[in-house]
C-alpha distance (Angstrom), angle and dihedral (degrees) to the residues before:
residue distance angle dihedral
X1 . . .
X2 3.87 . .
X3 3.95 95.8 .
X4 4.17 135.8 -5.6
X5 3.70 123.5 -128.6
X6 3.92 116.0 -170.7
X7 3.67 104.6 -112.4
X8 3.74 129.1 143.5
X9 3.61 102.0 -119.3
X10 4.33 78.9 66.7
X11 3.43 104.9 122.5
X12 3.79 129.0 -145.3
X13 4.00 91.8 -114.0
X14 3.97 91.2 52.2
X15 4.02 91.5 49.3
X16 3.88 88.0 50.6
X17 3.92 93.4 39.6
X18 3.46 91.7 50.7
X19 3.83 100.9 39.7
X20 3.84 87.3 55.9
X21 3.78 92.4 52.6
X22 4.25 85.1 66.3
X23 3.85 86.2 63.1
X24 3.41 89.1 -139.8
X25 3.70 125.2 179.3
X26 3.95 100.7 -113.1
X27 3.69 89.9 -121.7
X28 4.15 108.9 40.8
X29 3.68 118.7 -167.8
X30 4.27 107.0 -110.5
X31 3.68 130.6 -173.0
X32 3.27 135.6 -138.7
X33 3.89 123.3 15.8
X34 4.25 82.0 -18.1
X35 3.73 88.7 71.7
X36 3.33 107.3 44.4
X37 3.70 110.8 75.9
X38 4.26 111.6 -171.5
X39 3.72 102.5 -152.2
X40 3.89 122.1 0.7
X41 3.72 134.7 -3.3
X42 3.67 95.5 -112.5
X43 4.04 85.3 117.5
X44 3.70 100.9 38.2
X45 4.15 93.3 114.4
X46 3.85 145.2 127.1
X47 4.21 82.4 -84.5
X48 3.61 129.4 22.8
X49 3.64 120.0 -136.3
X50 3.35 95.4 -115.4
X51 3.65 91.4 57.1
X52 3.90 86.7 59.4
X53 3.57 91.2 54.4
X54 3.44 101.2 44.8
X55 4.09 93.3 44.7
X56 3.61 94.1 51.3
X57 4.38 91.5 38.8
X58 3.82 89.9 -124.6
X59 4.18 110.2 166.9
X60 3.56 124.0 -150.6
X61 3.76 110.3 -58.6
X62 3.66 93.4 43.2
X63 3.52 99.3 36.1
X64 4.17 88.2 51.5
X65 4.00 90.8 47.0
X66 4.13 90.4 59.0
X67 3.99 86.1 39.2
X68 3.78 95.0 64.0
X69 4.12 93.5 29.5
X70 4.13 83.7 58.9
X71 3.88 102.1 42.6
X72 3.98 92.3 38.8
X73 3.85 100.0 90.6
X74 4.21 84.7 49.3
X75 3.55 112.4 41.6
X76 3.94 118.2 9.7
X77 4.28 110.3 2.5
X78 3.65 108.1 -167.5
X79 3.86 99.7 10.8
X80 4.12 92.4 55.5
X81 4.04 91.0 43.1
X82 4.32 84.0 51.9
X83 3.71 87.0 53.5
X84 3.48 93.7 47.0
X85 4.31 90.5 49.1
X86 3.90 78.7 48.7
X87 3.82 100.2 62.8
X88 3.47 89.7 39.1
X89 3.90 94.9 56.6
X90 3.62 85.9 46.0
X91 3.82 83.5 54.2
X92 3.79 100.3 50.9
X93 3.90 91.5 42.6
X94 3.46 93.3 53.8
X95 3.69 105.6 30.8
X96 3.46 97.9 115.0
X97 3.69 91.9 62.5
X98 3.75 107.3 38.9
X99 3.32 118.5 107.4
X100 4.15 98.2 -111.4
X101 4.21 87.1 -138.4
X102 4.04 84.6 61.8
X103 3.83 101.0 38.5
C-alpha cells in the first residue's frame, strides 16, 4: 500500500499495515495540546483520537463511540467498549432527530 486515504471501506488490517510501514516509534513525541496527556497515557499514540474525529468530521456521538473503542485495550477494556455500545444506542434511537452536523 503506497499511500492511505480515509474511506470507510478501510479496514482495520490496512490501518495497521500501513501505520507500521511509517516505522514509527509506538509512542511519538507531539506538541502542543497532542503532547500533553491530563491523566493516563492511554492516548499517547502515533494519532490522537481527536485527530480521528476531527479528520473524518465525526460530532459527538460518533466521535465518543471511536474515543472509547481506541482507549479500551489501555485504560478500561470491557467497561470503555460498553460506553462506546452506549453512545451508539443512543445514536440509533435517536437518529432521526440528531442534528447530522453533531452525530
Amino acid at each position: 500500500m503506497d499511500s492511505w486515504t480515509p474511506i470507510h471501506s478501510t479496514t482495520v488490517q490496512e490501518i495497521e499495515e500501513y501505520m507500521r510501514s511509517l516505522n514509527l516509534p509506538e509512542k511519538v513525541p507531539q506538541k502542543g495540546a497532542n503532547g500533553k496527556q491530563v491523566s493516563g497515557s492511554h492516548y499517547q499514540r502515533e494519532i490522537q483520537p481527536w485527530d480521528i474525529i476531527q479528520c473524518w468530521g465525526l460530532g459527538f456521538w460518533r466521535g465518543n463511540v471511536v474515543k472509547y473503542v481506541l482507549r479500551s485495550p489501555d485504560k478500561n477494556g470491557k467497561e470503555d467498549l460498553e460506553k462506546a455500545k452506549h453512545y451508539l444506542e443512543f445514536l440509533i434511537e435517536n437518529y432521526d432527530t440528531i442534528d447530522p452536523k453533531n452525530m
